[in-house]
C-alpha positions, 0 to 999 in steps of 0.5 A: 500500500506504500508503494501505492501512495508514494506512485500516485504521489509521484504521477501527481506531482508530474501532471501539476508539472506539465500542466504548470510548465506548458504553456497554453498554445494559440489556435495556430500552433500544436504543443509538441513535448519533442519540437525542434530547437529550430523552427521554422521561419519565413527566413528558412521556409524555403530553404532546402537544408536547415542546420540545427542542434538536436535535441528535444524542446518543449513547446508550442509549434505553428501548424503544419504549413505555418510559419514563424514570423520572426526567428526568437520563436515568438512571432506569429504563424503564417502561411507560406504565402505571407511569407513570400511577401516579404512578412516576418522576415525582420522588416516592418509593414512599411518596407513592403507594398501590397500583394503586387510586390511595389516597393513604394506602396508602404503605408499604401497597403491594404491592410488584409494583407498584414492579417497574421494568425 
């Protein structure tokens, strides 16, 4: 019956924590207890290779087919396509134009296209 205690005190004390230590994900990422200690960003999304530590991180992950908008894992996840207009990669909204790809729209822009997830 020791045995039993000291078990189901010890399984307690591992579920409060996780639960304390994870922290709740938004509706576009996946907690993942194993993640890559790189993820991926509009500046490496279309890169062919990535070279990256190994090793096991906790945390909160974009969907499949998302990406981080800023390196430090803390920006928001967006489609490749936002990334391919040049969002999240270090630049801010007024570097860009619209969709079209003119420089010198900046502040011009339609502002839909600057929705990130």
């Amino acid at each position: 019956m020791k045995y039993f205690l000291v078990l189901a005190a010890l399984a307690a004390g591992v579920m409060a924590y996780e639960a304390v230590s994870s922290p709740p994900c938004n509706e576009y990422e996946v907690h993942k207890d194993c993640g890559s200690a790189c993820h991926p960003t509009c500046e490496t999304f279309e890169d062919d290779v990535n070279i990256c530590t190994l090793q096991c991180v906790i945390g909160c992950y974009c969907k499949d087919g998302l990406y981080r908008t800023e390196v430090a894992n803390s920006g928001a996840c967006v489609p490749g396509d936002k990334c391919k207009q040049g969002q999240g990669d270090g630049r801010s909204e007024s570097d860009y134009g619209d969709e079209g790809g003119d420089e010198d729209a900046g502040e011009d822009a339609d502002e839909d296209t600057w929705s990130y997830y």
